[in-house]
Every structure is written in structure tokens, then in C-alpha cells.
N, C-alpha and C positions, 0 to 999 in steps of 0.2 A: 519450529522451522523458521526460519530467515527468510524475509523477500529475496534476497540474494539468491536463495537455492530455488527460484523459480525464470527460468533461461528468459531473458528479457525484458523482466517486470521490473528491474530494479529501479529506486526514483529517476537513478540517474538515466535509466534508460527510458523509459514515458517519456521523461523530459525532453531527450533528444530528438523522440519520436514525435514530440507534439510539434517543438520547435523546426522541426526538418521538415512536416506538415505545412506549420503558419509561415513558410519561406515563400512558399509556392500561392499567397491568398488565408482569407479568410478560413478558420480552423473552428469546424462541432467537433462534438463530443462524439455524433456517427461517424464524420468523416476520419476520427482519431481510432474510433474500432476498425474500420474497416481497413487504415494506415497499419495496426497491431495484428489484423489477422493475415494481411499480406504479407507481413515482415515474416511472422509463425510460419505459414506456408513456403516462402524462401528460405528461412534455416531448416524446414524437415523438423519441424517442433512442433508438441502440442504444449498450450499452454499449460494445463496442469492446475489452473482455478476454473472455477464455474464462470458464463457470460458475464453474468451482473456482478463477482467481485473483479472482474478486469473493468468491465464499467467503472463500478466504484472508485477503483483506485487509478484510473486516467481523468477523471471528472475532481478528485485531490489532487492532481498534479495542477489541473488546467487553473485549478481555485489557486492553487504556490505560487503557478507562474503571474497571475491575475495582482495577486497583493503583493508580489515582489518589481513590479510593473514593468514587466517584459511581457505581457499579453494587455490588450485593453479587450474591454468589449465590442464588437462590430455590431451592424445591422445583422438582426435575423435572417438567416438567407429563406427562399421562397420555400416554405412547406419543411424546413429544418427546423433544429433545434437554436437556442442561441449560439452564435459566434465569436472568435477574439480574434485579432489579429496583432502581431509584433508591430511594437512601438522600436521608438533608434535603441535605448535598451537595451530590447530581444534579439535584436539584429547583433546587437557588439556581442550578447552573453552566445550565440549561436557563433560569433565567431570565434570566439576565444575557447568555447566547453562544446564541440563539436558531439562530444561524445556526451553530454546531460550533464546537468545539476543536480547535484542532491541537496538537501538541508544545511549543508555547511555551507556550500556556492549561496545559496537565496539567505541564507544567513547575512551577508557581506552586504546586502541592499536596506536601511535603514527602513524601509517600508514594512519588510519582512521579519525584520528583529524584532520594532516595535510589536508586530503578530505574536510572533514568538513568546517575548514577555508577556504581553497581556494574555495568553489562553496556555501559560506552564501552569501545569498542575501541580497543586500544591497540597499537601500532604493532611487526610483528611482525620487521620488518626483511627480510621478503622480500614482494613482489607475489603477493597469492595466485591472483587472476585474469590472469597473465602467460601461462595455458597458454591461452584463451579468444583473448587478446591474438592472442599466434604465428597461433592459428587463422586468427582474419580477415585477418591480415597474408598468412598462405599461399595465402588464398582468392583474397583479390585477384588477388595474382603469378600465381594458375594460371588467372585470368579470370571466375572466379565472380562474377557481379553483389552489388550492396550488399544487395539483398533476399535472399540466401541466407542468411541469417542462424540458424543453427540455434537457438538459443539464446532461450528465453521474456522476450517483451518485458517491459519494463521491470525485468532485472534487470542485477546487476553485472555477467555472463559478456554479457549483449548489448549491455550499453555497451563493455567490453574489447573485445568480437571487431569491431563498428563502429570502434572507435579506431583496432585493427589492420588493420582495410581502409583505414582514411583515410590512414593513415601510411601503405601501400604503395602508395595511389592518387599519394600525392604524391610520394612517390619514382621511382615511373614517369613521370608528366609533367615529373617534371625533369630527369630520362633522357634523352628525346624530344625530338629535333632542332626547334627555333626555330619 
């Protein structure tokens, strides 16, 4: 599954929601959940991740927005978490991408590129999610349905272990007499 397929999480949409947030003051990390679960509640949405990977993945925007320097750091507000708030920057990127940034937009800022390059992964010569893989492949063979899936949606070890149920699914139906 695709961040896309989950109604408002896309980067580009965090992004907007942080950025739409740091217009108004100083932007946490609470004050951006609580910006995401008001927003959810006005479309008649649920999110569709658990609390802590919507955390997670608005706390990776806040880091993009951060090293692409359309967020700086602020003072700690009283009894909060740390703060950022929009540099001239943030201000132009909000006016110009009303609607967010993705990785192609924060790509365009040489801050962010240079990010980019330094932490691209680079090919290690072994599958590191091959042990995930085996998993769903075992799972199938022993009968376990495709929903068993242990593994926290949307990441690498849940795409492997679906891979490796798929590829045992189809190797059993070709098994299987006519």
C-alpha cells in the first residue's frame, strides 16, 4: 500500500498541514497532531494508521521541512515539546505549494539535495528484508491467510512478507492439478 492510499497523509499533505499550522506562530509536533486530527474530524475521516505512526510520519515532515530551511527551530514553548517556526523561505514555499511539498518540491532547495545525496542508499549486495520475505513465504505454505501479516503496515518487512506470501500463493496454484 502507498501513503497515497491513506486520505491525508500524503507528504505533500503533512507538509501543507504543518506549513498552514507554522503561518499562524510557532509549530510542535502536539500542536501538528492535534492540527491532523481536527482536519480528520472535518473530512469525516479516520485515519487508518495507529497514533504513533501518524506521529512518526509528521515528526519526518517537520525534520524535511527543517533541512530544506523553510522551518527553523523556535524557543521551547512553556511545558511543550520543541518548536519551529517559518523562516522568508517557508513563507514563499507556502505561498507558492498551498497545497504541500513532496520530496521533488524540497529536492529544488540545495540544503535538501545535499540531504538527499548524503543518506541515498546504496546497494549493499545483500537483500536486507529477505528474512521478512522467507516469513510470508512460510506463512502461506503452512496455510496462514494474507491478513496475518505481522509486520507494521506500510513498511519494508510488510511489503517482503506480502511478496513472500504471493510468491508461495502462486507456486501452490501451480502445483494444483487443472
Amino acid at each position: 500500500m502507498f501513503e497515497n492510499d491513506f486520505p491525508l497523509l500524503s507528504t505533500a499533505s503533512l507538509s501543507a498541514l504543518i506549513l498552514h499550522t507554522a503561518r499562524s506562530g510557532p509549530v510542535t509536533l502536539d500542536r501538528c497532531e492535534q492540527a491532523l486530527d481536527a482536519l480528520f474530524r472535518q473530512a469525516d475521516e479516520t485515519p487508518g494508521l495507529p497514533p504513533e505512526d501518524l506521529r512518526e510520519r509528521l515528526a519526518a515532515r517537520l525534520s524535511e521541512l527543517e533541512i530544506a530551511g523553510i522551518l527553523v527551530p523556535g524557543e521551547p514553548l512553556p511545558g511543550e515539546d520543541p518548536s519551529w517556526r517559518l523562516t522568508s523561505r517557508g513563507h514563499q514555499a507556502l505561498m507558492r505549494h498551498p497545497e504541500g511539498l513532496d520530496q521533488t518540491d524540497l529536492a529544488q532547495y540545495p540544503e535538501f539535495a545535499a540531504h538527499l545525496r548524503a543518506t541515498a542508499h546504496k546497494p549493499c549486495g545483500m537483500d536486507p528484508r529477505a528474512q521478512s520475505y522467507d516469513e510470508g513465504y512460510r506463512a502461506c505454505m503452512d496455510g496462514q491467510p494474507f491478513t496475518g501479516n505481522p509486520y507494521s503496515f506500510d513498511t519494508a518487512d510488510h511489503q517482503a512478507w506480502e511478496s513472500g506470501w504471493s510468491e508461495a500463493q502462486e507456486e501452490r496454484q501451480k502445483s494444483q492439478p487443472g
